[in-house]
GUKE-889333 format. One record per residue: residue in three letters; chain; x, z, y of N, C-alpha, C, O in turn. Coordinates in Angstrom, 3 decimals. Each point is the difference from the previous one (the first is absolute). Layout:
% GUKE-889333
{rest: ALA&kette: A&n_X: X&n_Z: Z&n_Y: Y&ca_X: X&ca_Z: Z&ca_Y: Y&c_X: X&c_Z: Z&c_Y: Y&o_X: X&o_Z: Z&o_Y: Y}
...
END
This chain:
% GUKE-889333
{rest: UNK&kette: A&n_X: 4.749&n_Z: -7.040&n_Y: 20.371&ca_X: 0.771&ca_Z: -0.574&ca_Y: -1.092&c_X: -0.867&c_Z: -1.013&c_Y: -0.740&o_X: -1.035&o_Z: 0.334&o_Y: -0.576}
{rest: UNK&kette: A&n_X: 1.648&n_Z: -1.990&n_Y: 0.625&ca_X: -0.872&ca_Z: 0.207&ca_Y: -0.648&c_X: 0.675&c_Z: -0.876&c_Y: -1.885&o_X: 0.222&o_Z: -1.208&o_Y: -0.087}
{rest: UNK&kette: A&n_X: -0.084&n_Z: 1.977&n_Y: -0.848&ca_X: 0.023&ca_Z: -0.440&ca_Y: -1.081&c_X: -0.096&c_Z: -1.179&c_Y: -0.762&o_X: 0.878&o_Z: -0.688&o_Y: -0.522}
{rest: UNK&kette: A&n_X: -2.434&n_Z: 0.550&n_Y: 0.560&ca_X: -0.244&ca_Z: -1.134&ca_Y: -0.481&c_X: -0.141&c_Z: -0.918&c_Y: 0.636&o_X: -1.049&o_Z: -0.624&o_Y: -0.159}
{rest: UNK&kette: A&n_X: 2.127&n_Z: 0.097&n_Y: 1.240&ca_X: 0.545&ca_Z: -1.198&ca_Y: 0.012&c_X: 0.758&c_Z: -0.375&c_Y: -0.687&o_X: 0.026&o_Z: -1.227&o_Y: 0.099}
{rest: UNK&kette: A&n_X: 1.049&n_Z: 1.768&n_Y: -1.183&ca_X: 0.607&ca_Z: -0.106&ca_Y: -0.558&c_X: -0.442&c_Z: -0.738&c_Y: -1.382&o_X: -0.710&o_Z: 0.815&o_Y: -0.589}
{rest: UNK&kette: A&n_X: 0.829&n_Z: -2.058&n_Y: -0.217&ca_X: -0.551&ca_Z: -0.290&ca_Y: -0.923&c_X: 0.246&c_Z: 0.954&c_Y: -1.163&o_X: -0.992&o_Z: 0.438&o_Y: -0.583}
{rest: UNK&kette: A&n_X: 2.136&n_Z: -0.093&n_Y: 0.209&ca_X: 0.253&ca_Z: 0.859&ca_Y: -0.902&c_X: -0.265&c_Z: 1.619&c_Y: -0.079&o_X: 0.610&o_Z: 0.758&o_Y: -0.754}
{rest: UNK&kette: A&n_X: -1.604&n_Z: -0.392&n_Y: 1.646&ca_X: -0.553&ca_Z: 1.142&ca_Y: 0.560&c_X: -1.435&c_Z: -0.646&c_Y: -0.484&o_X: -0.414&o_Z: 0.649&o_Y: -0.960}
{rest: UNK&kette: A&n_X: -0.285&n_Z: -1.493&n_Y: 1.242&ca_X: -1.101&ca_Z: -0.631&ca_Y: -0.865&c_X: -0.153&c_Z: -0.234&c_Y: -1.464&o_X: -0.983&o_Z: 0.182&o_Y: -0.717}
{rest: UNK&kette: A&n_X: 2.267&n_Z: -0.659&n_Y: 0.410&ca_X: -0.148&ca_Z: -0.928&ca_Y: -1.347&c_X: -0.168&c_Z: 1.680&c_Y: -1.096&o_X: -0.756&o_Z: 0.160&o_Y: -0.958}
{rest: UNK&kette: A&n_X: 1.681&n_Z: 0.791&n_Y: 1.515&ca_X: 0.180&ca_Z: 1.524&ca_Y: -0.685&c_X: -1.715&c_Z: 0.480&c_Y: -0.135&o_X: -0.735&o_Z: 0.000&o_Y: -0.988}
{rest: UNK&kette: A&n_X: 0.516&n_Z: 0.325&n_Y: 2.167&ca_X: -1.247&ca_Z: 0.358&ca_Y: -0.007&c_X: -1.363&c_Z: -0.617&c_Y: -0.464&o_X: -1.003&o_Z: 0.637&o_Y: -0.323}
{rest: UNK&kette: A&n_X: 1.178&n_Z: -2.187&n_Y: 0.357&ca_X: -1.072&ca_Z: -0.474&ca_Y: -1.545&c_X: 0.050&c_Z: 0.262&c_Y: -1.202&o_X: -0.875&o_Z: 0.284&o_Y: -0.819}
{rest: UNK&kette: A&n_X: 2.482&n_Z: -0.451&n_Y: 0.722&ca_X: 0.119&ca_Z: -0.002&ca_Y: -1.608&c_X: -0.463&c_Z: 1.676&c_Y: -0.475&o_X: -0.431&o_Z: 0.299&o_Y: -1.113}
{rest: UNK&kette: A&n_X: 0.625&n_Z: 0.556&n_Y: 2.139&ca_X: 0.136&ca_Z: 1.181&ca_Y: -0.125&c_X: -1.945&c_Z: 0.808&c_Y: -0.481&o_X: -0.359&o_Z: 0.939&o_Y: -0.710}
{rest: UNK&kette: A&n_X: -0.204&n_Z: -1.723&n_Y: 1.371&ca_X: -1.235&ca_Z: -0.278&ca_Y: 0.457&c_X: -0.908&c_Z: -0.226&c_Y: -1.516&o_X: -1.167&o_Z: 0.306&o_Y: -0.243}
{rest: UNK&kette: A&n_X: 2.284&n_Z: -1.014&n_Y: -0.709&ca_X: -0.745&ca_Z: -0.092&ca_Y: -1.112&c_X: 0.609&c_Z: 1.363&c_Y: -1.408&o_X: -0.590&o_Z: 0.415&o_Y: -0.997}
{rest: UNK&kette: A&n_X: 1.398&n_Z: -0.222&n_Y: 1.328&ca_X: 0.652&ca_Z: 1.155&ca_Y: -0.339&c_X: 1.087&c_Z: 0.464&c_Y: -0.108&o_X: 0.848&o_Z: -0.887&o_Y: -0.104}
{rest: UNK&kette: A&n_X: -0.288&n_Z: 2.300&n_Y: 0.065&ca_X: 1.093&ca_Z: 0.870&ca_Y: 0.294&c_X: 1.346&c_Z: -0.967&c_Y: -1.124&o_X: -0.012&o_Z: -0.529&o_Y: -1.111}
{rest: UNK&kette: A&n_X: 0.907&n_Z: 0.711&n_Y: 2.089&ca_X: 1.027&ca_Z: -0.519&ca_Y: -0.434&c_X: 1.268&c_Z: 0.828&c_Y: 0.224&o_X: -0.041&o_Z: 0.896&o_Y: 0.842}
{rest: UNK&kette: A&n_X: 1.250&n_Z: -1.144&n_Y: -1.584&ca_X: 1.274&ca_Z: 0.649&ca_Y: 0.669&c_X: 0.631&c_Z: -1.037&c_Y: 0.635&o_X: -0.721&o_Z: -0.944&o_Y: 0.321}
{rest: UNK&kette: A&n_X: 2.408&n_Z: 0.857&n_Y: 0.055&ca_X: 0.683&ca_Z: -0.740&ca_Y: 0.578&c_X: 0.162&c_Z: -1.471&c_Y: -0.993&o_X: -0.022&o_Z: -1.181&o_Y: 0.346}
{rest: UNK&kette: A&n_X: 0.213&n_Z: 1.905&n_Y: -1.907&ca_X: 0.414&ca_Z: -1.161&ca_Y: -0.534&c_X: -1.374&c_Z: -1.124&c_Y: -0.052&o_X: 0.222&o_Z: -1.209&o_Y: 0.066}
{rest: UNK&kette: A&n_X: -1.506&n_Z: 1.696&n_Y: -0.178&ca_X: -1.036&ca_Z: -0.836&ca_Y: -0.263&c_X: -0.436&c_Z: -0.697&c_Y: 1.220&o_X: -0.882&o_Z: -0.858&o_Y: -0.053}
{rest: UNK&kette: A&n_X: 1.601&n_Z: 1.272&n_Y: 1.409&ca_X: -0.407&ca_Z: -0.964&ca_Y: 1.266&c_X: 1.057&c_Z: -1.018&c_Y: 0.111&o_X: -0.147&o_Z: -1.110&o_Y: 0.511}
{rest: UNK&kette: A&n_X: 1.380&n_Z: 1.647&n_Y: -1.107&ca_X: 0.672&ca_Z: -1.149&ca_Y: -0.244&c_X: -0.107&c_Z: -1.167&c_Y: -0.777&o_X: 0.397&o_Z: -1.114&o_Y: 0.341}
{rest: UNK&kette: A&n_X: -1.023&n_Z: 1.452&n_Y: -1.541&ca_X: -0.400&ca_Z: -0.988&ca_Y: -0.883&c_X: -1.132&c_Z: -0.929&c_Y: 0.488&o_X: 0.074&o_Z: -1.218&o_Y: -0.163}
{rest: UNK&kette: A&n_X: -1.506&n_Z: 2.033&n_Y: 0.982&ca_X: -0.775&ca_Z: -0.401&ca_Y: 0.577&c_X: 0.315&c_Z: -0.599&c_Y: 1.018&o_X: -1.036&o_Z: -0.399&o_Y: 0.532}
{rest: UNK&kette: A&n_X: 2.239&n_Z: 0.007&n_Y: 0.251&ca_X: -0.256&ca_Z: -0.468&ca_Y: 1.293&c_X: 1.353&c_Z: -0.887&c_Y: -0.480&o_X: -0.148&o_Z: -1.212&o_Y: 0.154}
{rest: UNK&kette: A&n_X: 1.323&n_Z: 1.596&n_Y: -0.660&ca_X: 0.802&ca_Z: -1.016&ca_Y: -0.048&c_X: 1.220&c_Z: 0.154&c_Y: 0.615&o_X: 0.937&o_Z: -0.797&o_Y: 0.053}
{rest: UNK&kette: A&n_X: -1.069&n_Z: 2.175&n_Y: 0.518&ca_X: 1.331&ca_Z: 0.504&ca_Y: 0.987&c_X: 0.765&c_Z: 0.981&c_Y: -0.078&o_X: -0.528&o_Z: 0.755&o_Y: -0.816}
{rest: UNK&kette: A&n_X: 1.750&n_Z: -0.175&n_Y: 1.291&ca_X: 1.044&ca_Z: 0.926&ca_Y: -0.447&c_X: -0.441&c_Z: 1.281&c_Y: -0.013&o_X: -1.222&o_Z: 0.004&o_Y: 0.153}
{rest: UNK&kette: A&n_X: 1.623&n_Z: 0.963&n_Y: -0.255&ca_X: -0.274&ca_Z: 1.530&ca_Y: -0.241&c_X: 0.172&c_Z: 0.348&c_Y: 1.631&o_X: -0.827&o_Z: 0.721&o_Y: 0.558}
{rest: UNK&kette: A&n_X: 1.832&n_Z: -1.223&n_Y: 0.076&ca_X: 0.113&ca_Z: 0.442&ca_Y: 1.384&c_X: -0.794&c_Z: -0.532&c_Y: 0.767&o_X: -0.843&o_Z: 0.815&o_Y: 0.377}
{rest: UNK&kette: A&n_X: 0.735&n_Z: -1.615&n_Y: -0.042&ca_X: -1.727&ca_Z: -1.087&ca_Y: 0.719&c_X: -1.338&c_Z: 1.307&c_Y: -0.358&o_X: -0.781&o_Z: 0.504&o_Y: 0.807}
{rest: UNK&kette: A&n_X: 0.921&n_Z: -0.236&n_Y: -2.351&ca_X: -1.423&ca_Z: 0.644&ca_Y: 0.267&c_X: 0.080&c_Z: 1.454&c_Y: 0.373&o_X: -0.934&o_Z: 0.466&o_Y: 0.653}
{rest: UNK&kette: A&n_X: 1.950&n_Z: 0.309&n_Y: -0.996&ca_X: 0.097&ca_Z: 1.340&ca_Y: 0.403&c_X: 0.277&c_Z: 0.315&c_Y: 1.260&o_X: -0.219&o_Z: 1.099&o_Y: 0.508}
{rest: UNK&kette: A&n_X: 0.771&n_Z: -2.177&n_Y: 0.103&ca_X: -0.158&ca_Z: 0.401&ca_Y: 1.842&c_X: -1.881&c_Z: -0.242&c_Y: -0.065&o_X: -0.769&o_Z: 0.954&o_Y: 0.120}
{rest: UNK&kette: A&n_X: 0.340&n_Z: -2.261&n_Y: -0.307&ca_X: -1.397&ca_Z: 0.078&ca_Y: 0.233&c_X: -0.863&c_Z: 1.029&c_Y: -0.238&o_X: -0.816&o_Z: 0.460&o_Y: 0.798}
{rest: UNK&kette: A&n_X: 1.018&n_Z: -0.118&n_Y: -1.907&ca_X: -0.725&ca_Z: 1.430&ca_Y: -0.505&c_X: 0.586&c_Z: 1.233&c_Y: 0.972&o_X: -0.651&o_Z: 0.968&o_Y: 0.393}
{rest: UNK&kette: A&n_X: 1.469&n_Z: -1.142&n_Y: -0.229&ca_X: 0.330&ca_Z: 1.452&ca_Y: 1.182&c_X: -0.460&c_Z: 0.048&c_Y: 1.114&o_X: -0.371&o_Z: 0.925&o_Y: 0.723}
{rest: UNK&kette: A&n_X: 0.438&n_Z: -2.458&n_Y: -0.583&ca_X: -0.841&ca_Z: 0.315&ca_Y: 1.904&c_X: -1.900&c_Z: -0.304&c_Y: -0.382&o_X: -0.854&o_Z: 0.362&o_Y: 0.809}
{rest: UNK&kette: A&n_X: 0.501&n_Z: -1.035&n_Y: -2.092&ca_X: -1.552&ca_Z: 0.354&ca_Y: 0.370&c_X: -0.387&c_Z: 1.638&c_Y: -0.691&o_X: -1.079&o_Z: 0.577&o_Y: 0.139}
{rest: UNK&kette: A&n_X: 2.237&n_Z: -0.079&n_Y: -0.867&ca_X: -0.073&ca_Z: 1.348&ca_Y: -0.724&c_X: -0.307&c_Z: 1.059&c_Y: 1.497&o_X: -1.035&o_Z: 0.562&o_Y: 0.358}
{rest: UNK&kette: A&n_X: 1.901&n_Z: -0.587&n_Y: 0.036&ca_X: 0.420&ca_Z: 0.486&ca_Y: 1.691&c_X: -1.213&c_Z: 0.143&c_Y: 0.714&o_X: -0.466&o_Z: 1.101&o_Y: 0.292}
{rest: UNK&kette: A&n_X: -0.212&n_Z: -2.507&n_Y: 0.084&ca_X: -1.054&ca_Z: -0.173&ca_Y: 0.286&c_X: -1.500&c_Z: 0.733&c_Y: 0.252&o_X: -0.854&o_Z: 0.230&o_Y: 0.856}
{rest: UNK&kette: A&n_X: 1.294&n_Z: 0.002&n_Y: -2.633&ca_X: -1.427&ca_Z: 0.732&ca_Y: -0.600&c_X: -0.431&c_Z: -1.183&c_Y: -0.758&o_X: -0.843&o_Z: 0.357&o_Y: -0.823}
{rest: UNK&kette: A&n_X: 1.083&n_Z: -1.654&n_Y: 0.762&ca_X: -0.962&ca_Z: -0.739&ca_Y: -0.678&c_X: -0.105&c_Z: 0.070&c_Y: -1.204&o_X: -1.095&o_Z: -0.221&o_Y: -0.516}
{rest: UNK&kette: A&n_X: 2.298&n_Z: 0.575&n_Y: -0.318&ca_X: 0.631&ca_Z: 0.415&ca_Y: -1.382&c_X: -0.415&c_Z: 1.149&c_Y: -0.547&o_X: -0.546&o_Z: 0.687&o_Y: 0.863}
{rest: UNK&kette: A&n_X: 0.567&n_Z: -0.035&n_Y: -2.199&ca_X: 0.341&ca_Z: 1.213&ca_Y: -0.362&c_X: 0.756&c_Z: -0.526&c_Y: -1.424&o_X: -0.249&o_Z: -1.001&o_Y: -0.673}
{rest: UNK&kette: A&n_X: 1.395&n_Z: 2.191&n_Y: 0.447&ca_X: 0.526&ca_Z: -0.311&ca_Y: -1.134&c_X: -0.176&c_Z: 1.639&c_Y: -0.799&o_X: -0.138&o_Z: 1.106&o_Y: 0.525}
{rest: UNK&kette: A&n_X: 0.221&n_Z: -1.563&n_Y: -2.204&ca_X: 0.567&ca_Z: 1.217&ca_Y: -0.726&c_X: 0.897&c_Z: -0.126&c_Y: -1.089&o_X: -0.040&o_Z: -1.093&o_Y: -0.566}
{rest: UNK&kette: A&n_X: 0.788&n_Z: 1.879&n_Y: 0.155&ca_X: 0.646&ca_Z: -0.513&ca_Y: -1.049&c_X: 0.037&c_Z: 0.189&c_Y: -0.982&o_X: 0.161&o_Z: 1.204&o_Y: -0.200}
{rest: UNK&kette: A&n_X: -0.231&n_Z: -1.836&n_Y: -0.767&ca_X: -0.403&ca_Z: -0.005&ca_Y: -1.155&c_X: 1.490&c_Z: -0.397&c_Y: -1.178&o_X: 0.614&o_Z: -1.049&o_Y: -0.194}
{rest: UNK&kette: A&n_X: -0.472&n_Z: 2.424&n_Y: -0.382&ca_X: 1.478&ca_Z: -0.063&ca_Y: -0.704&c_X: 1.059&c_Z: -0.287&c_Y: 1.317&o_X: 0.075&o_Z: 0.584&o_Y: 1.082}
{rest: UNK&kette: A&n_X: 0.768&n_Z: -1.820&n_Y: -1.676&ca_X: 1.084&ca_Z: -0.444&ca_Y: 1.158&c_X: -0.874&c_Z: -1.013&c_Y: 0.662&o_X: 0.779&o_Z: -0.853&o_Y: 0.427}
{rest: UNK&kette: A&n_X: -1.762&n_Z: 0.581&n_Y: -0.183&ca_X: -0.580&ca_Z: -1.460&ca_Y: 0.499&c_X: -0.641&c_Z: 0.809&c_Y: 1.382&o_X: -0.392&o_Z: 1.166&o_Y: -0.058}
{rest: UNK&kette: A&n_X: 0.363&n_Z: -1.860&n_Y: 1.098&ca_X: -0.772&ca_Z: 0.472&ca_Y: 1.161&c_X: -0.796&c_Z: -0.948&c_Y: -0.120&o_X: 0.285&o_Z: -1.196&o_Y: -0.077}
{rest: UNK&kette: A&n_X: -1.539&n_Z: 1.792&n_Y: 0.050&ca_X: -1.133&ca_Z: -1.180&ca_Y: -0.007&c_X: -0.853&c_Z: -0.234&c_Y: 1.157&o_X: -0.646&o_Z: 1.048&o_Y: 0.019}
{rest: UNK&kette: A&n_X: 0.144&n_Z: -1.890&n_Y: 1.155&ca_X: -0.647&ca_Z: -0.387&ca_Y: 1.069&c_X: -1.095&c_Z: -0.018&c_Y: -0.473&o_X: -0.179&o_Z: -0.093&o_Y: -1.215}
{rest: UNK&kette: A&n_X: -1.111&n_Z: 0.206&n_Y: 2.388&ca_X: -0.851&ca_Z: -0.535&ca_Y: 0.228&c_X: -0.649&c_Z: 0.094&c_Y: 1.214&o_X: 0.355&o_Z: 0.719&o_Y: 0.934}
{rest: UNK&kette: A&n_X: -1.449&n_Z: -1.560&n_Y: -0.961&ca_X: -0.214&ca_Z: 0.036&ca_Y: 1.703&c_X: -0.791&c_Z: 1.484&c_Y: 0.299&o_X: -0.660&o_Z: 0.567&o_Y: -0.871}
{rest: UNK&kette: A&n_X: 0.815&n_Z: -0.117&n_Y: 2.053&ca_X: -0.586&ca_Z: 1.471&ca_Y: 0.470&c_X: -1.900&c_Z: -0.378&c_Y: 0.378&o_X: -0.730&o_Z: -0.989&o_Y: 0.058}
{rest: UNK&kette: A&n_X: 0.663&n_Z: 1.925&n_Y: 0.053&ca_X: -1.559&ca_Z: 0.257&ca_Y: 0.790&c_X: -0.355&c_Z: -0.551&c_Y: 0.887&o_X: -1.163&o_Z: -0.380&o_Y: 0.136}
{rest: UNK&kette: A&n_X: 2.300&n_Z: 0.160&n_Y: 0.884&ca_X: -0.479&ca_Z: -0.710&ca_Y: 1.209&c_X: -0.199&c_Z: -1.358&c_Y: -0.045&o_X: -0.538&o_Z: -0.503&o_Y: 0.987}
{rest: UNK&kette: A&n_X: 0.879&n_Z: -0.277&n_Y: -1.997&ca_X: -0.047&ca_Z: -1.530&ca_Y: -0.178&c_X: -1.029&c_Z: -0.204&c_Y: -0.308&o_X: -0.558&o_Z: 1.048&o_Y: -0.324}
{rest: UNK&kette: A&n_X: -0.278&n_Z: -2.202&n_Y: 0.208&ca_X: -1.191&ca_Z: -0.553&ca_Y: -0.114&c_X: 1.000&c_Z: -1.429&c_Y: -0.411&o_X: 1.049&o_Z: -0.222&o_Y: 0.605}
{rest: UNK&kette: A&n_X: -1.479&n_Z: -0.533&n_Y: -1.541&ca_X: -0.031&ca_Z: -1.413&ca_Y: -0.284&c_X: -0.830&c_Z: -0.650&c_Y: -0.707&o_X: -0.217&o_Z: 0.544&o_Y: -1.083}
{rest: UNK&kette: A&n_X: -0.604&n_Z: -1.954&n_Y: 1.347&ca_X: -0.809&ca_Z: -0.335&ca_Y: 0.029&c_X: 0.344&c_Z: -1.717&c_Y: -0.223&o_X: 0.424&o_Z: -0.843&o_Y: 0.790}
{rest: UNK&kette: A&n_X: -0.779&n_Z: 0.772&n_Y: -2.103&ca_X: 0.206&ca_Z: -1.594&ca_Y: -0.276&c_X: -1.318&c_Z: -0.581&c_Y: -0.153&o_X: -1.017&o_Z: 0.674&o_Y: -0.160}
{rest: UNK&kette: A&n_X: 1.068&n_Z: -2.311&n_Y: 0.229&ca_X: -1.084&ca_Z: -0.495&ca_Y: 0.463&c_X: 0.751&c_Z: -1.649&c_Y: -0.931&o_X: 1.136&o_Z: -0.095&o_Y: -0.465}
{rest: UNK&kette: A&n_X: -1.788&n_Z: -0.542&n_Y: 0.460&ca_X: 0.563&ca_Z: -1.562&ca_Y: -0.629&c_X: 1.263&c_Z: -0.488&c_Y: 0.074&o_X: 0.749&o_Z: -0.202&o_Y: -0.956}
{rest: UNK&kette: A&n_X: -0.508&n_Z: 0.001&n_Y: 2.189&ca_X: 1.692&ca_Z: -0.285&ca_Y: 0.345&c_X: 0.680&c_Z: 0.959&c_Y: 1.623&o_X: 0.862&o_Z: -0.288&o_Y: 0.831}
{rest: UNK&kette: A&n_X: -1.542&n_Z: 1.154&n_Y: -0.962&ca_X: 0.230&ca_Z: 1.126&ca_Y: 1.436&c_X: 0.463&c_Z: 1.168&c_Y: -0.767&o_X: -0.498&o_Z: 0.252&o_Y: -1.098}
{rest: UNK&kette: A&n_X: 1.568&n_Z: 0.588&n_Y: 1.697&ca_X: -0.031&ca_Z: 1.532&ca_Y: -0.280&c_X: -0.071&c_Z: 0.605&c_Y: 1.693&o_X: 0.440&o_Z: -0.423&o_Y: 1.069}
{rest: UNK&kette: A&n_X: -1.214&n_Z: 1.595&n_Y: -1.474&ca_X: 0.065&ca_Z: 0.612&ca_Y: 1.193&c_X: 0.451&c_Z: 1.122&c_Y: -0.018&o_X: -0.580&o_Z: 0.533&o_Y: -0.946}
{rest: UNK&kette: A&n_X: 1.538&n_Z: 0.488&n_Y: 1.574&ca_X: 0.855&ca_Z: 0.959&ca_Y: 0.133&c_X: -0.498&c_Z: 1.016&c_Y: 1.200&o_X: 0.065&o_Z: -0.297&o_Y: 1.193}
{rest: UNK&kette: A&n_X: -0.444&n_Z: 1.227&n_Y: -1.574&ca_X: 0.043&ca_Z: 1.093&ca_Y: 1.645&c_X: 0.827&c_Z: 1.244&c_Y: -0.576&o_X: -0.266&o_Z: 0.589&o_Y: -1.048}
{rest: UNK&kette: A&n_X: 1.229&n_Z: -0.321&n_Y: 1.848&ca_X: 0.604&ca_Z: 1.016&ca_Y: 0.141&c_X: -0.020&c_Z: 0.958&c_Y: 0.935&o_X: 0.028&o_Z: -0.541&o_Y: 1.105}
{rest: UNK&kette: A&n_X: -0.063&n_Z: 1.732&n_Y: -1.023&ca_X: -0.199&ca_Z: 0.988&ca_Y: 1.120&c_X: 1.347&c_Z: 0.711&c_Y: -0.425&o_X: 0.151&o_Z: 0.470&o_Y: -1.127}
{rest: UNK&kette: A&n_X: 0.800&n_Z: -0.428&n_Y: 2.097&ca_X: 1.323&ca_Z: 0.375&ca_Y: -0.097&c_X: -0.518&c_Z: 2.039&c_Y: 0.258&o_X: -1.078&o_Z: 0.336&o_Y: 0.491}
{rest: UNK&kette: A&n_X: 1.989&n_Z: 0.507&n_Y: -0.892&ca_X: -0.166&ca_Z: 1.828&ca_Y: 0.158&c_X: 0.222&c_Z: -0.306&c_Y: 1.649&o_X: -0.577&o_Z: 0.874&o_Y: 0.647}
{rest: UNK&kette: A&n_X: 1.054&n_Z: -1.576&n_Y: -0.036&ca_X: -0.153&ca_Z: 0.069&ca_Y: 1.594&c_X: -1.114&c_Z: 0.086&c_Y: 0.643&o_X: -0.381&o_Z: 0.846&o_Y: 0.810}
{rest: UNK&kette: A&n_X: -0.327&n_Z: -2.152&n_Y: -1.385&ca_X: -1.467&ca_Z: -0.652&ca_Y: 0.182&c_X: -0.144&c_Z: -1.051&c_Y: 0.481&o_X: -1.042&o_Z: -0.629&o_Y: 0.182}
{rest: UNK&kette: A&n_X: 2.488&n_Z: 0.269&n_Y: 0.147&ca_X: 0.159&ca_Z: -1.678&ca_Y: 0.259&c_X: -0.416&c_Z: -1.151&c_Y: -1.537&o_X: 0.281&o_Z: 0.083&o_Y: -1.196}
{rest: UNK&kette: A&n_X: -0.817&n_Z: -0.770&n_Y: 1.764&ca_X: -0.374&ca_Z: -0.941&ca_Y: -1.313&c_X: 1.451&c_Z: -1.029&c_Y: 0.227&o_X: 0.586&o_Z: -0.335&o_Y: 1.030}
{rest: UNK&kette: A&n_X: -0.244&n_Z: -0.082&n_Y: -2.975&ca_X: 1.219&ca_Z: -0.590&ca_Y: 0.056&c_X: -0.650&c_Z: -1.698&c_Y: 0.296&o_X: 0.778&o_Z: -0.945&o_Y: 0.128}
END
């Protein structure tokens, strides 16, 4: 599988990268509908790349254990190790 080909499977996981968000704050952060990001969040949730908890009514994201990201001047770098062990 692999995920992050998907840009909006990337763009989640930077923003995510700088800190925990719910649905409404990736929307605000990225610019896109509630449905665009909650399929995204389900399949990198799915994954393993995600973990969420909830907090009151808000489900809040952030990235799991297995992610590593790594910024540099104008590069981000992403490794994911999917619970399979396929890298996305």
């Amino acid at each position: 599988m692999r995920l992050l080909q998907n840009p909006l499977h990337l763009r989640i996981l930077i923003r995510l990268a700088q800190s925990p968000l719910d649905v409404s704050g990736l929307q605000d952060a990225l610019g896109l509908d509630q449905s665009h990001i909650s399929h995204a969040l389900a399949k990198l949730k799915g994954c393993g790349a995600l973990e969420s908890e909830r907090v009151k009514k808000r489900q809040i994201y952030r990235l799991s254990e297995l992610i590593q990201v790594s910024a540099c001047d104008d590069a981000v770098g992403i490794a994911v190790k999917c619970r399979n062990g396929d890298a996305l």
